[in-house]
VMD Tcl script that draws the C-alpha trace (Angstrom):
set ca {
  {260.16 239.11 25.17}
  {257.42 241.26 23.60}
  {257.41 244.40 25.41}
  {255.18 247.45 25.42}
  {256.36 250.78 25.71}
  {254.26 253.61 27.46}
  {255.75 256.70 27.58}
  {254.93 260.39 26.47}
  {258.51 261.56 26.00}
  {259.53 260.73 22.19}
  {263.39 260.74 22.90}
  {263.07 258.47 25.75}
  {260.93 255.83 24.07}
  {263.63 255.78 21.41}
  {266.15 254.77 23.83}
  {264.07 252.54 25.68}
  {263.51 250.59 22.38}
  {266.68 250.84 21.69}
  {267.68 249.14 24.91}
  {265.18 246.57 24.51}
  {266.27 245.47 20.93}
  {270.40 245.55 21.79}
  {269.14 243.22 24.77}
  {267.51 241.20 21.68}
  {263.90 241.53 22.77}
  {260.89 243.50 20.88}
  {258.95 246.89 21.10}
  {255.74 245.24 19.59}
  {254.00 248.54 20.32}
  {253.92 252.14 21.85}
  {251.42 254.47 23.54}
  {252.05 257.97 24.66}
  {248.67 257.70 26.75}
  {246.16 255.89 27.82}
  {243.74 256.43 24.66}
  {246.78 254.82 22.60}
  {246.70 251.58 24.55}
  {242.30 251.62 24.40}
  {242.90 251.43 20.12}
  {245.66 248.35 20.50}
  {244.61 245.20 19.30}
  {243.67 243.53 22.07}
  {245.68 240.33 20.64}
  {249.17 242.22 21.29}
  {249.88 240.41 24.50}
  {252.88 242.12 25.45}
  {255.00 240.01 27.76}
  {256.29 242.84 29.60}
  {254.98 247.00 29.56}
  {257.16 249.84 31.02}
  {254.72 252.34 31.84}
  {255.65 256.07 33.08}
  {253.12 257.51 35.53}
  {252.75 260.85 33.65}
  {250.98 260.67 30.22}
  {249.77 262.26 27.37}
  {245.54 263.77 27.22}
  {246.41 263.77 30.74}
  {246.50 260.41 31.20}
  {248.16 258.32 33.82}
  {250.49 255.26 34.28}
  {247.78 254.09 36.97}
  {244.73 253.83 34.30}
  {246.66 252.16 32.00}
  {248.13 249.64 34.02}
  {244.32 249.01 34.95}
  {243.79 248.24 31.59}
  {246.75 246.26 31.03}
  {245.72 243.99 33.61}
  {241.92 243.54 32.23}
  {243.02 243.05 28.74}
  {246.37 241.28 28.81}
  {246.77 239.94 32.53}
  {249.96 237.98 31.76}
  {251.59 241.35 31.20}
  {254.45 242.15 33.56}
  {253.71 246.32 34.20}
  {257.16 248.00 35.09}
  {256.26 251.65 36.33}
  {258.43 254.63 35.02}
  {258.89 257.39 36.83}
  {260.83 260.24 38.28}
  {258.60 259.83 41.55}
  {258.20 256.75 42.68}
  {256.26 258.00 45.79}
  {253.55 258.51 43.80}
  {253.15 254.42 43.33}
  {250.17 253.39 45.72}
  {251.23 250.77 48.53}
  {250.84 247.59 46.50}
  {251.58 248.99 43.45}
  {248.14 249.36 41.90}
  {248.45 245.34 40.38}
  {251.98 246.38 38.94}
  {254.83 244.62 39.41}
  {257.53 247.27 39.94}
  {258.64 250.29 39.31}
  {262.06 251.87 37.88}
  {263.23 255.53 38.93}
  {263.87 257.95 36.36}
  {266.86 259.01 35.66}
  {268.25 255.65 35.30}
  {271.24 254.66 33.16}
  {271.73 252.16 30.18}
  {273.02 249.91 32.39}
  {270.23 249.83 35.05}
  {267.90 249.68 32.62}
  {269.41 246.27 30.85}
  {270.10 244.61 34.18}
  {266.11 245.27 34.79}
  {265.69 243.65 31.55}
  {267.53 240.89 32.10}
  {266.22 239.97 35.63}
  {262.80 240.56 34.90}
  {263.24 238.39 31.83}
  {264.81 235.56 34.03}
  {261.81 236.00 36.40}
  {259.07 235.80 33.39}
  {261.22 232.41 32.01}
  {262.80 230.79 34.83}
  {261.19 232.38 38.48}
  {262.65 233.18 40.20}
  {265.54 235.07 38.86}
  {269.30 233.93 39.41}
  {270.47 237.48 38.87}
  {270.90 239.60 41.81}
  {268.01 242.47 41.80}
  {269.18 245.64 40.31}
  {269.58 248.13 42.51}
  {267.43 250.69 40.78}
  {264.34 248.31 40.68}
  {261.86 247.89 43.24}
  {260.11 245.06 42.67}
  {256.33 244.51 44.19}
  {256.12 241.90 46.77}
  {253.24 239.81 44.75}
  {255.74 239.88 42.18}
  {258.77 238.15 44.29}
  {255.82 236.00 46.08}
  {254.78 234.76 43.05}
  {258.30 233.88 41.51}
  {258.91 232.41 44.97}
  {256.28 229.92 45.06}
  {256.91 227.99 41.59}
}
mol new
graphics top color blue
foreach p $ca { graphics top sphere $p radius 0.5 }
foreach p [lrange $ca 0 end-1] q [lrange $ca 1 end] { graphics top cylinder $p $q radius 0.2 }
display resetview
């Protein structure tokens, strides 16, 4: 998969990209807010975009996954974040969200499933326990 990464915090995008490339996918590109993501080339097409809530210039996950819907609205949008309670019922058009602090392993099985789901819907693996998935999301893998 081509996956976006949109974080703020430079130690955790290296370990996210990290993650992604050990689980043989690739970082095609990185934002730290939501000005980053307006001067992408809106070609990228990420397949997937993990997206923390709290951004750079003050900038939110919300307003980028806006954007990442109206330019690329393929994109799977994972949320990020250390609150999850700040995720609007319905998830703002996103398809999930992943708590921070989550470990190597969480973070590969989410990978993995959501990969499954974007490939083959819906997904054989059993949801990781540390991702909430939005209902659109399992509705749509559902009815294929």
């Amino acid at each position: 998969m081509r996956v976006l990464i949109v974080e703020d915090e430079p130690l955790l995008v290296m370990d996210i990209e990290m993650m992604v490339e050990d689980a043989g996918h690739r970082v095609v590109a990185e934002a730290a807010s939501l000005h980053d993501v307006e001067a992408m080339d809106p070609r990228l097409s990420p397949d997937l975009a993990f997206v923390d809530m709290h951004l750079a210039r003050g900038t939110t996950g919300l307003s980028v996954s806006a954007l990442i819907q109206e330019r690329w609205a393929e994109t799977l949008i994972i949320f990020v974040t250390a609150n999850p309670a700040m995720i609007p019922a319905g998830f703002a058009g996103a398809h999930g969200v992943l708590a921070k602090p989550f470990s190597r392993n969480s973070f590969v099985s989410t990978l993995a499933y959501l990969h499954q789901g974007i490939c083959a819907p819906p997904p054989a693996l059993a949801k990781p326990a540390d991702f909430v998935p939005a209902q659109a999301l399992l509705d749509g893998w559902n009815s294929r």
